[in-house]
TIVO-2410 file (N, C-alpha, C; in nm, 3 decimals):
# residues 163
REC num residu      c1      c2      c3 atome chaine
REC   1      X   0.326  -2.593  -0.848     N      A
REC   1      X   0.253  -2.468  -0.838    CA      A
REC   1      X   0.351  -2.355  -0.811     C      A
REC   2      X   0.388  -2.265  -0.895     N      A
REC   2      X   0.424  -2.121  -0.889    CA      A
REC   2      X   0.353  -1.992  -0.866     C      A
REC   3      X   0.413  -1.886  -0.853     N      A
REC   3      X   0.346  -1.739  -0.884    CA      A
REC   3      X   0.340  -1.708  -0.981     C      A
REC   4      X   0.237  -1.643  -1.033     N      A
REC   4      X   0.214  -1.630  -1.165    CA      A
REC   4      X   0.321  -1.471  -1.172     C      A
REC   5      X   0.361  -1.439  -1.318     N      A
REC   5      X   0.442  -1.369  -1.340    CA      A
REC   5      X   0.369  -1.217  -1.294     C      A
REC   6      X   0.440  -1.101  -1.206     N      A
REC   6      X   0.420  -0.973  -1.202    CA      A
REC   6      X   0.486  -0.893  -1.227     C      A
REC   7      X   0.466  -0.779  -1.202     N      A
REC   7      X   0.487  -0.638  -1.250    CA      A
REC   7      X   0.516  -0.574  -1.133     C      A
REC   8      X   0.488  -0.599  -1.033     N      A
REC   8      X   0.408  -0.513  -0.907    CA      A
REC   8      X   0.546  -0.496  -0.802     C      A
REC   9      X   0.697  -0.530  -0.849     N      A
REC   9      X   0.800  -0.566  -0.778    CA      A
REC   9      X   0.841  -0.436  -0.729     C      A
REC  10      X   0.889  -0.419  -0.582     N      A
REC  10      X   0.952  -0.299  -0.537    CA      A
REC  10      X   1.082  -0.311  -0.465     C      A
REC  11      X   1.139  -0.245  -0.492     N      A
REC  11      X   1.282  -0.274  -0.427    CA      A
REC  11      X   1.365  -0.472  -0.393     C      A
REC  12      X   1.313  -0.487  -0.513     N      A
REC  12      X   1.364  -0.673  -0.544    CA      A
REC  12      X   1.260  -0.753  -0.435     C      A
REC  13      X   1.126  -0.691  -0.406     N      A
REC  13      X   1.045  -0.798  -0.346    CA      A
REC  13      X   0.910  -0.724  -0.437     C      A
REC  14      X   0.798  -0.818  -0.351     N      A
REC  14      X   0.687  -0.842  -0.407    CA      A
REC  14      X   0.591  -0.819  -0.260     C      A
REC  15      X   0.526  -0.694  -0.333     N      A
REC  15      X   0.399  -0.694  -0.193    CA      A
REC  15      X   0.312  -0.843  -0.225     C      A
REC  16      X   0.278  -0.908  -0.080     N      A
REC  16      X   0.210  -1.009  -0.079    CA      A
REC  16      X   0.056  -0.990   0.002     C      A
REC  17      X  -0.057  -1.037  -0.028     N      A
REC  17      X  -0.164  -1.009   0.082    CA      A
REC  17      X  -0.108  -1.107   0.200     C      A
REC  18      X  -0.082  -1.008   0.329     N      A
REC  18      X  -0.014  -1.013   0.489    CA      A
REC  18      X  -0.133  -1.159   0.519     C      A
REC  19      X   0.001  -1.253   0.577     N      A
REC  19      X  -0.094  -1.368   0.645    CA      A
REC  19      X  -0.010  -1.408   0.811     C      A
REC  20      X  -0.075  -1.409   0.875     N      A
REC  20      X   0.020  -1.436   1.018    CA      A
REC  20      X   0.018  -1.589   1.062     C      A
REC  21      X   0.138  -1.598   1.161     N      A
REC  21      X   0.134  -1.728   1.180    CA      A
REC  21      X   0.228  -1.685   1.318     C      A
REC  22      X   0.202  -1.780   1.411     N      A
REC  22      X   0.243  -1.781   1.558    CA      A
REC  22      X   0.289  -1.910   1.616     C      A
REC  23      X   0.434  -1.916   1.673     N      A
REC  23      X   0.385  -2.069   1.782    CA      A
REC  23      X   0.521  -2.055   1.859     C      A
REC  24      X   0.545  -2.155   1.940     N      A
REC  24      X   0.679  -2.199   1.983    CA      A
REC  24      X   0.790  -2.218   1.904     C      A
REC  25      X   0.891  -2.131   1.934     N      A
REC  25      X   0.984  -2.170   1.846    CA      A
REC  25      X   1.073  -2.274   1.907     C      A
REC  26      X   1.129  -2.375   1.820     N      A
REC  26      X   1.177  -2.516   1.829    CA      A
REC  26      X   1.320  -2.521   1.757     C      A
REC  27      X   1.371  -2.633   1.860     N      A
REC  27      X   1.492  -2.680   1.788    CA      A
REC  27      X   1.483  -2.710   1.626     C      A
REC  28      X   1.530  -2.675   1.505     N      A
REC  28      X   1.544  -2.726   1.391    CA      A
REC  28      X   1.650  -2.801   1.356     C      A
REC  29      X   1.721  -2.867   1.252     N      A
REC  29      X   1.831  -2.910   1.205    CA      A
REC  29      X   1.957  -2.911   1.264     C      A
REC  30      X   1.981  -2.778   1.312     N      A
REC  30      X   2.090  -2.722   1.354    CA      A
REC  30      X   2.166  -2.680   1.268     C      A
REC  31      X   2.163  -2.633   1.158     N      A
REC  31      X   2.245  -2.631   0.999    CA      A
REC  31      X   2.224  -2.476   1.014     C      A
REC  32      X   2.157  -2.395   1.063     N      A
REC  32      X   2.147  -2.256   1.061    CA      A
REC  32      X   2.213  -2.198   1.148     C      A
REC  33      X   2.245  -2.224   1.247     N      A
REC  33      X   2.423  -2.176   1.282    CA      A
REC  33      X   2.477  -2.243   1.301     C      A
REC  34      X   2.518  -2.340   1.311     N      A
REC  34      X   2.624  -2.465   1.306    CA      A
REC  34      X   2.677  -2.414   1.140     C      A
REC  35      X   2.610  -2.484   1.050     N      A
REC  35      X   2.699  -2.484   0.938    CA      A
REC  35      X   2.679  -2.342   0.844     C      A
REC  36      X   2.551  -2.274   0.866     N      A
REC  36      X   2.586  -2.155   0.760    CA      A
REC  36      X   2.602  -2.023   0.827     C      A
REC  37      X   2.603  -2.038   1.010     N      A
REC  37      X   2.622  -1.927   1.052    CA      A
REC  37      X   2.453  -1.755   1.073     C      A
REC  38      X   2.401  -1.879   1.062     N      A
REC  38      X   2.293  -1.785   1.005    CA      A
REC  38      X   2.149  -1.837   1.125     C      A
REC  39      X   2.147  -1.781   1.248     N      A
REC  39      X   2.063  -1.894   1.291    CA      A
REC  39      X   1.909  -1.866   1.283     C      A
REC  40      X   1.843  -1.941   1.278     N      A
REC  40      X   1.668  -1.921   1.238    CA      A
REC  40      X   1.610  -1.997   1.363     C      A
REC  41      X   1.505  -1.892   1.415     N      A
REC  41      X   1.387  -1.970   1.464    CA      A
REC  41      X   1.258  -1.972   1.434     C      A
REC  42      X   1.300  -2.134   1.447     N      A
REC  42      X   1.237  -2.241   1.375    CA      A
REC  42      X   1.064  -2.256   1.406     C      A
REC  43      X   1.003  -2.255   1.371     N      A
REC  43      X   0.895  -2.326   1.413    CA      A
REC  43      X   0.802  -2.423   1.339     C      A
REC  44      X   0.694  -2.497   1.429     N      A
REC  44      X   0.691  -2.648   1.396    CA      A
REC  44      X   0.612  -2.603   1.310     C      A
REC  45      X   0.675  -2.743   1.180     N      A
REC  45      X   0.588  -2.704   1.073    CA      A
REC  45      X   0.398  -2.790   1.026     C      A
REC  46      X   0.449  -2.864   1.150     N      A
REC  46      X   0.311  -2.997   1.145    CA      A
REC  46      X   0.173  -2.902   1.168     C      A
REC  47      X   0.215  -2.786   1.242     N      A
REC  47      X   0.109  -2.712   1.295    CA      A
REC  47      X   0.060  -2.628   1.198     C      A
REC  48      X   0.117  -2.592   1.099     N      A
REC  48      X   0.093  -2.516   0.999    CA      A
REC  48      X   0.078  -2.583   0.858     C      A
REC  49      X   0.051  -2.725   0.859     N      A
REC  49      X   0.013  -2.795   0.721    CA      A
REC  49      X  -0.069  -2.736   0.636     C      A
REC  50      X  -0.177  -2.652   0.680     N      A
REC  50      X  -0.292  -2.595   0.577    CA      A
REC  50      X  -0.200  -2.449   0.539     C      A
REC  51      X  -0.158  -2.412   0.593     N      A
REC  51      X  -0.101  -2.267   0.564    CA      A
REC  51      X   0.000  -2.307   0.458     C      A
REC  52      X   0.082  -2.401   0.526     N      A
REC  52      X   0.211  -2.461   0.416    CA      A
REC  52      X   0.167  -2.484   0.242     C      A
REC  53      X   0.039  -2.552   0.246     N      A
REC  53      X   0.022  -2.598   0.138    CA      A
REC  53      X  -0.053  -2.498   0.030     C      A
REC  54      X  -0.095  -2.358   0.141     N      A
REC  54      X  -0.128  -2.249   0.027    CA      A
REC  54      X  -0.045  -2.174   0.004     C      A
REC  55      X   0.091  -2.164   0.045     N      A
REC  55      X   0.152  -2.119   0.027    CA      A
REC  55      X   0.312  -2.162  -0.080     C      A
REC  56      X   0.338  -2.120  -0.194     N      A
REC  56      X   0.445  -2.158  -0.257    CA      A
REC  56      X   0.577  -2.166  -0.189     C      A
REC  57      X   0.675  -2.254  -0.188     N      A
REC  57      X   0.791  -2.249  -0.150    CA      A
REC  57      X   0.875  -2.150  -0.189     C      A
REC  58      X   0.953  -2.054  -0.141     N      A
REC  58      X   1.063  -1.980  -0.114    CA      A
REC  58      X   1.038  -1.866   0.025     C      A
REC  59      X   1.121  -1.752  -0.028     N      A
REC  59      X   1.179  -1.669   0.059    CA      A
REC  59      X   1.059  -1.569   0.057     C      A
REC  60      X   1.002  -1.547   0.201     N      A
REC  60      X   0.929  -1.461   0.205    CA      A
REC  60      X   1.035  -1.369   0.338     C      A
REC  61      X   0.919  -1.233   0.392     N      A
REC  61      X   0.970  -1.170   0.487    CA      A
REC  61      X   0.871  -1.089   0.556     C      A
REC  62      X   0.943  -1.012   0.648     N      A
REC  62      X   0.799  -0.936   0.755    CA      A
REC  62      X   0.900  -0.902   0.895     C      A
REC  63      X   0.771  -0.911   0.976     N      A
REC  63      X   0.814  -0.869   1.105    CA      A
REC  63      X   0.807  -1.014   1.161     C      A
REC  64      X   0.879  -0.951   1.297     N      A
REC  64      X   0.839  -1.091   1.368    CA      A
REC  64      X   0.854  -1.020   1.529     C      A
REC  65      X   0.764  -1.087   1.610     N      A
REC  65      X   0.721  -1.028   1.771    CA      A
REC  65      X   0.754  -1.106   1.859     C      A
REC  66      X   0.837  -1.099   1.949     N      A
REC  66      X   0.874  -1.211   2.059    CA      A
REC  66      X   0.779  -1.215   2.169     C      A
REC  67      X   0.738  -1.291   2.223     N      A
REC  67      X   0.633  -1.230   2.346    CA      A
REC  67      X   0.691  -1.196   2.470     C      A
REC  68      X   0.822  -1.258   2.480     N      A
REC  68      X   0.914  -1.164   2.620    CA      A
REC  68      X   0.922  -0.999   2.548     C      A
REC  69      X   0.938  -0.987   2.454     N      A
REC  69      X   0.936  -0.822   2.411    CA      A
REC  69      X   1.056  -0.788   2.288     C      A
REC  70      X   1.024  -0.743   2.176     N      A
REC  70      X   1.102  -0.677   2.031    CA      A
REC  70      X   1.009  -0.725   1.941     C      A
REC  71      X   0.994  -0.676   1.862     N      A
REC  71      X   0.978  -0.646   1.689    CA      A
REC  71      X   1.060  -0.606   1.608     C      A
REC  72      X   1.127  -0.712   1.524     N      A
REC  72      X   1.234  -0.756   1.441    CA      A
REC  72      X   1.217  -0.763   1.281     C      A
REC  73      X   1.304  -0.719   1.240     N      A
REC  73      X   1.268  -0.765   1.050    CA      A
REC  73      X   1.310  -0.891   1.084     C      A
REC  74      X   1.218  -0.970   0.964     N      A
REC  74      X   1.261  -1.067   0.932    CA      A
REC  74      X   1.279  -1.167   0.817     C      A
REC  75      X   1.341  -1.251   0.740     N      A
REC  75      X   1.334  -1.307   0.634    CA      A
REC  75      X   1.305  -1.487   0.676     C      A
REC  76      X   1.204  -1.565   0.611     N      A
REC  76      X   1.214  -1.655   0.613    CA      A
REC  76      X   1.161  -1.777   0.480     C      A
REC  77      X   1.235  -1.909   0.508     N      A
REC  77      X   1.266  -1.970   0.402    CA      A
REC  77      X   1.126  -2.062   0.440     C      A
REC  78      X   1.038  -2.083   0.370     N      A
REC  78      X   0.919  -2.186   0.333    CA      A
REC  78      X   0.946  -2.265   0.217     C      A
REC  79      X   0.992  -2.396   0.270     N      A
REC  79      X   1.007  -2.511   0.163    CA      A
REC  79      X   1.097  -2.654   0.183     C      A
REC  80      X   1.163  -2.670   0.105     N      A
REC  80      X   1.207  -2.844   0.110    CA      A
REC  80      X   1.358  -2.827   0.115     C      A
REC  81      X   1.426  -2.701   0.157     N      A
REC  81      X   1.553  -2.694   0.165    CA      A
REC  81      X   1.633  -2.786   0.031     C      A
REC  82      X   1.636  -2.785  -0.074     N      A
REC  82      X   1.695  -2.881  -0.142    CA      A
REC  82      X   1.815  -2.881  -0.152     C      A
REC  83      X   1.928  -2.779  -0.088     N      A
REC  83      X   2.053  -2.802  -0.061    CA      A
REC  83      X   2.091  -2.909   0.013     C      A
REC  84      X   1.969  -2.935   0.112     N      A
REC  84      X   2.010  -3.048   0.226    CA      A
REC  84      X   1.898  -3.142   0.233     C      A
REC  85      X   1.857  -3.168   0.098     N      A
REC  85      X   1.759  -3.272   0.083    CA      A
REC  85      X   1.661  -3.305   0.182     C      A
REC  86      X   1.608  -3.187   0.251     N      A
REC  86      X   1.498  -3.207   0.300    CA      A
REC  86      X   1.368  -3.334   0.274     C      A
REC  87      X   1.303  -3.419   0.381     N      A
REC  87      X   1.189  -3.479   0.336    CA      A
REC  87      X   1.072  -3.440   0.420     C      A
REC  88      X   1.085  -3.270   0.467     N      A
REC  88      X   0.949  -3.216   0.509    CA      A
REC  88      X   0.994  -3.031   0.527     C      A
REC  89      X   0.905  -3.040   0.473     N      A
REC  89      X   0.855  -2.885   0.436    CA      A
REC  89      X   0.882  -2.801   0.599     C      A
REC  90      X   0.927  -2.703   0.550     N      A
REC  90      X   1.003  -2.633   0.691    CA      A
REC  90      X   0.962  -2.455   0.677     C      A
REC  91      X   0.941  -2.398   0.797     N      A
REC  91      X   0.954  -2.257   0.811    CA      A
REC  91      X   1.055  -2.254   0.908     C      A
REC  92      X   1.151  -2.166   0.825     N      A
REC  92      X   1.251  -2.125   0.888    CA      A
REC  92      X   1.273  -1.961   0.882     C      A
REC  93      X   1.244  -1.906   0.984     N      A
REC  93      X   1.224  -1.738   1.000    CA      A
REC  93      X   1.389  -1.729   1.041     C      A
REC  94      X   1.460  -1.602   0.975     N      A
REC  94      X   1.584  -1.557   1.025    CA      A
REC  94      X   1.555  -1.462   1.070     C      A
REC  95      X   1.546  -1.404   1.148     N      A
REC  95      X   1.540  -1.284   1.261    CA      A
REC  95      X   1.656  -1.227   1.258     C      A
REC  96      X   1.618  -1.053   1.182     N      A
REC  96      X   1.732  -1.012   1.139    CA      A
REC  96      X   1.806  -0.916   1.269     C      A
REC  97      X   1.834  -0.963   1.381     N      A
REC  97      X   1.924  -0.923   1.502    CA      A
REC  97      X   1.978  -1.024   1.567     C      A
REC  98      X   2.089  -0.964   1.630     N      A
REC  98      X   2.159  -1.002   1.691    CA      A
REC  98      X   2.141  -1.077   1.898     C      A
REC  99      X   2.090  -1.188   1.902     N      A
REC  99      X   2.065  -1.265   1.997    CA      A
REC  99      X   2.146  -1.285   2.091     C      A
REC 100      X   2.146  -1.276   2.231     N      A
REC 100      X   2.258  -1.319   2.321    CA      A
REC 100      X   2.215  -1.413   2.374     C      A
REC 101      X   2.143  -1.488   2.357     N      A
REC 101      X   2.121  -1.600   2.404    CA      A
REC 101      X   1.998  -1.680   2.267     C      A
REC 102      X   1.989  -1.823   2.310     N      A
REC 102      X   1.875  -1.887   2.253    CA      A
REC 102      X   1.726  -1.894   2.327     C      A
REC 103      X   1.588  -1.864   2.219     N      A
REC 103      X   1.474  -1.851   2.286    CA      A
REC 103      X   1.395  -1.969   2.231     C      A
REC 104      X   1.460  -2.067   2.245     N      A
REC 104      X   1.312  -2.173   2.253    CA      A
REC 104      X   1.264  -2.216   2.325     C      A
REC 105      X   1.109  -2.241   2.296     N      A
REC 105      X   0.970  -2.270   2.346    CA      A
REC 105      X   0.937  -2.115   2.363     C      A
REC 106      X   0.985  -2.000   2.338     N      A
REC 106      X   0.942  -1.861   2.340    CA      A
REC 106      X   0.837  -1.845   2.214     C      A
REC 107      X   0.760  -1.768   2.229     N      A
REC 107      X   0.628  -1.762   2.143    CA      A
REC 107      X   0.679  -1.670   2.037     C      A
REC 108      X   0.625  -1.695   1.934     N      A
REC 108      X   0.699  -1.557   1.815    CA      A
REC 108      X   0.582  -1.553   1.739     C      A
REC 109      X   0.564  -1.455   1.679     N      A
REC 109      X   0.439  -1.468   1.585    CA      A
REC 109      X   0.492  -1.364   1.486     C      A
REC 110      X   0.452  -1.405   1.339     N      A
REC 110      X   0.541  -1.346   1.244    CA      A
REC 110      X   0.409  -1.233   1.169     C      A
REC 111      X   0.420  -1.153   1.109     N      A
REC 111      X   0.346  -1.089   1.007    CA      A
REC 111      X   0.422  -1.130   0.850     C      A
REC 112      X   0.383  -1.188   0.808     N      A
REC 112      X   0.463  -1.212   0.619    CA      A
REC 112      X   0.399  -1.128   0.506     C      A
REC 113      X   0.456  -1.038   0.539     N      A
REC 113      X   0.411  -0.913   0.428    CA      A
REC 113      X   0.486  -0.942   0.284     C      A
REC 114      X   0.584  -1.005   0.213     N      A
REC 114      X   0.668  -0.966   0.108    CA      A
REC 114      X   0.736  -1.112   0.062     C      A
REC 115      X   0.726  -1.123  -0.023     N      A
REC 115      X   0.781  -1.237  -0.140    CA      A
REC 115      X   0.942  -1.179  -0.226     C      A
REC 116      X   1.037  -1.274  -0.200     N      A
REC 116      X   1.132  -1.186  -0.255    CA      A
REC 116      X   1.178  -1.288  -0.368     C      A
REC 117      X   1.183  -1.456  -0.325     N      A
REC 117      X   1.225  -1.571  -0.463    CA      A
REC 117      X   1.157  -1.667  -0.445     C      A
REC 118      X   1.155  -1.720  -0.559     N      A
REC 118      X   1.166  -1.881  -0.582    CA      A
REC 118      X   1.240  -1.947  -0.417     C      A
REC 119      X   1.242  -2.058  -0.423     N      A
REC 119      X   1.281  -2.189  -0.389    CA      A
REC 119      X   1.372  -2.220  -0.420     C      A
REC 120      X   1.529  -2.204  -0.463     N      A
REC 120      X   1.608  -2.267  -0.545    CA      A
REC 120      X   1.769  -2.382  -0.455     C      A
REC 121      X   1.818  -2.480  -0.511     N      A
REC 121      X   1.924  -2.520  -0.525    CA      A
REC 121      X   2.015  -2.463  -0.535     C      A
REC 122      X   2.157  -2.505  -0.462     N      A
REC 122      X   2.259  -2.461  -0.466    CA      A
REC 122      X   2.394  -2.531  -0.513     C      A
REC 123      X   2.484  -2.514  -0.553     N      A
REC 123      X   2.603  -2.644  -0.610    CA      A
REC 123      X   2.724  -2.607  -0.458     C      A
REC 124      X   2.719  -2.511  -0.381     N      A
REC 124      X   2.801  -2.518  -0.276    CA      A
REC 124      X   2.721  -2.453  -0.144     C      A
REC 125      X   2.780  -2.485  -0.043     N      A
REC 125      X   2.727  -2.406   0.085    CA      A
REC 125      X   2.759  -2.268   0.068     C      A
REC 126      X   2.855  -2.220   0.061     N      A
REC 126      X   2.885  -2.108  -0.007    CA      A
REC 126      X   2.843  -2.006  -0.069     C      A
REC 127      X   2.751  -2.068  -0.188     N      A
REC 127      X   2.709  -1.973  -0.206    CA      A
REC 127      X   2.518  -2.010  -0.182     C      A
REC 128      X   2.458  -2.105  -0.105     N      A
REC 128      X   2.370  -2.091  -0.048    CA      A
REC 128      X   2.385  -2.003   0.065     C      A
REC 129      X   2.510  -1.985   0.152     N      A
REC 129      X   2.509  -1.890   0.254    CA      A
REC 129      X   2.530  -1.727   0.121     C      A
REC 130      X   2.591  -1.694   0.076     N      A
REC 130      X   2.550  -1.567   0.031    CA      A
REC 130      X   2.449  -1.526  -0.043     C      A
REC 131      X   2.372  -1.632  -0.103     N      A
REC 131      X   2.215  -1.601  -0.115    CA      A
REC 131      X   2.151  -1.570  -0.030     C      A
REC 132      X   2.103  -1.651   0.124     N      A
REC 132      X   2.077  -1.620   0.227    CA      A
REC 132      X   2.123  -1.474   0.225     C      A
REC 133      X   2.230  -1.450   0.286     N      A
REC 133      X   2.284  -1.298   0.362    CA      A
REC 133      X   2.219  -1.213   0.212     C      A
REC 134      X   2.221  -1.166   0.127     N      A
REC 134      X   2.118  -1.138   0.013    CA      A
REC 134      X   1.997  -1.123   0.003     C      A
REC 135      X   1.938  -1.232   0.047     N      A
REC 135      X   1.792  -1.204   0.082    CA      A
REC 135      X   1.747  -1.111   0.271     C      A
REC 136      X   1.837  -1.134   0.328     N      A
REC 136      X   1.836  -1.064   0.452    CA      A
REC 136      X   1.886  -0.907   0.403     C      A
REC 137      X   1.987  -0.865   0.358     N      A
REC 137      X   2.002  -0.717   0.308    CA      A
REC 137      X   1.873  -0.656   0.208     C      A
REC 138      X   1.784  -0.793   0.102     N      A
REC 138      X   1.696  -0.720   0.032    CA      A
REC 138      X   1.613  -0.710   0.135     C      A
REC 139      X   1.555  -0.796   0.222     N      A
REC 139      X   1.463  -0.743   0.325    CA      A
REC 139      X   1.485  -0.626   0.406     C      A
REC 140      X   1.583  -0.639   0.479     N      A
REC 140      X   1.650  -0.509   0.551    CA      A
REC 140      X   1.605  -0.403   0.513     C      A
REC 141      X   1.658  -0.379   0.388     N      A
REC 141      X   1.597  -0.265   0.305    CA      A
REC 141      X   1.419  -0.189   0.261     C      A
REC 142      X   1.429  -0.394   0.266     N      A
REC 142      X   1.258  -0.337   0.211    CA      A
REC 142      X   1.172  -0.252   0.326     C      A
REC 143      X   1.190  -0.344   0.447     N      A
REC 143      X   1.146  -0.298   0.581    CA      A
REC 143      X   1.065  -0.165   0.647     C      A
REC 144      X   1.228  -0.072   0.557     N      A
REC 144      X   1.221   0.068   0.603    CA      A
REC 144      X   1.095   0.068   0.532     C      A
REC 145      X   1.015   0.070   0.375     N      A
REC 145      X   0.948   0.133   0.278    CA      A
REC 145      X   0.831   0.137   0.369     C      A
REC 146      X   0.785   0.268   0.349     N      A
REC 146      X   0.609   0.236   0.426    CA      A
REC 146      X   0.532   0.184   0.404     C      A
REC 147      X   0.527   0.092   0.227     N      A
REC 147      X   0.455  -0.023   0.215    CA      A
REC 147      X   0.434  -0.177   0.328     C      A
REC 148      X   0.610  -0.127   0.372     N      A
REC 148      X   0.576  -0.263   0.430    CA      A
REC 148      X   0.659  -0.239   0.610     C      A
REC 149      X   0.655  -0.118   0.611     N      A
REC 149      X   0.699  -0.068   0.764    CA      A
REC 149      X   0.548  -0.075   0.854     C      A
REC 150      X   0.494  -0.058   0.806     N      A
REC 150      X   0.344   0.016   0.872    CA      A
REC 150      X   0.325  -0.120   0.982     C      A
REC 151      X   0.353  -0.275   0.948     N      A
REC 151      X   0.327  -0.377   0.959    CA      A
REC 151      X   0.364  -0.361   1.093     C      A
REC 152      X   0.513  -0.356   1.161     N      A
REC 152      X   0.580  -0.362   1.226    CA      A
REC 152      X   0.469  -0.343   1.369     C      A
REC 153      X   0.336  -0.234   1.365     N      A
REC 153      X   0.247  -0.210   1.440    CA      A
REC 153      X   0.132  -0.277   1.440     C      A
REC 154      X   0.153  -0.411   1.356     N      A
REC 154      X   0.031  -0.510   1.384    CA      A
REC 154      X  -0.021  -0.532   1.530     C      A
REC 155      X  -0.096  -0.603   1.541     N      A
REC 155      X  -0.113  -0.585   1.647    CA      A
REC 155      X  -0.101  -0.744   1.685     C      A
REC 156      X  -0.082  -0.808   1.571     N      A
REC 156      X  -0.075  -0.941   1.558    CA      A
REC 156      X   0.087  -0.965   1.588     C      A
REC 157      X   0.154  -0.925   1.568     N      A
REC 157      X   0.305  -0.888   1.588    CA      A
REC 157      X   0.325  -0.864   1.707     C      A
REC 158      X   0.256  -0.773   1.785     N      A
REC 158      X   0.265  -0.703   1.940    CA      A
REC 158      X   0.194  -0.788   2.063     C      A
REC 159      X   0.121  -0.872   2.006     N      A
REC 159      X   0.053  -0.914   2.079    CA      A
REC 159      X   0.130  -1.016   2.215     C      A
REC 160      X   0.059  -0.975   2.321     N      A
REC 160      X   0.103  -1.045   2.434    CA      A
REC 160      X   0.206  -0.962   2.495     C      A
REC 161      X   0.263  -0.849   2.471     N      A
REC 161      X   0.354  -0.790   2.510    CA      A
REC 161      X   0.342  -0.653   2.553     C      A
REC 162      X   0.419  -0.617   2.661     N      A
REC 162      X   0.398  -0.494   2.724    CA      A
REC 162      X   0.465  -0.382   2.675     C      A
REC 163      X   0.385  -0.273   2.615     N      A
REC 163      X   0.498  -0.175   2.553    CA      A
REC 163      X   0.471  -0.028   2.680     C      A
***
């Protein structure tokens, strides 16, 4: 199952109808900063089986809300990792800032406003890590647009937190 072909592309993504999703974020793989430098939090994907399965594998993006406190762009990967032969379907959100510490079991809840690829394979780490950093600069970008800035004030995003 794919996306059917559009028209509707803005700045190298795709407005998507906004679906949220929330939980503990968890240890993953360790392959997201250990080996590509890039670290994601993770969350469990058992909890989200019905969401997983309406949803196509690749790179989506949005906000994302910590419940200790920030609202962050973010890019994340939905699918079977096939660089690293995944045998279960994974959300992996990259949270596009800079962390001084690690927050797991911290609550995050994402807004996924924007579709940017496919799902694809890679023949080196290499250049799966500069695809990655690629899809984090097209998000970056997209962020600012007021199509998909407005989000950032979900309330689904904010929630639990004191502003």
């Amino acid at each position: 199952m794919g996306l059917t072909p559009f028209v509707d592309w803005i700045e190298d993504t795709l407005p998507i109808e906004p679906w949220f999703i929330s939980g503990p974020v968890i240890k993953g793989y360790g392959r997201g900063s250990r080996v590509l430098g890039i670290p994601t939090a993770n969350l469990p994907a058992d909890k989200f089986s019905d969401i997983l399965s309406e949803h196509t594998s690749g790179v989506y993006f949005g906000w994302a809300g910590l419940r200790k406190g920030g609202i962050y762009k973010m890019v994340m990967s939905i699918g079977w990792n096939p660089y690293f032969h995944n045998s279960e379907k994974t959300i992996e959100p990259w949270i596009l800032h800079d962390f001084s510490e690690d927050f797991y079991g911290e609550e995050l809840s994402l807004a996924i406003i924007g579709y940017i690829r496919p799902e694809a394979n890679f023949s080196s780490v290499e250049s799966l890590i500069e695809r990655i950093r690629e899809d984090g600069r097209i998000a970056e970008k997209a962020l600012d647009l007021p199509i998909y800035a407005c989000y950032k004030d979900s309330p689904y995003v904010r929630r639990g937190q004191n502003d």
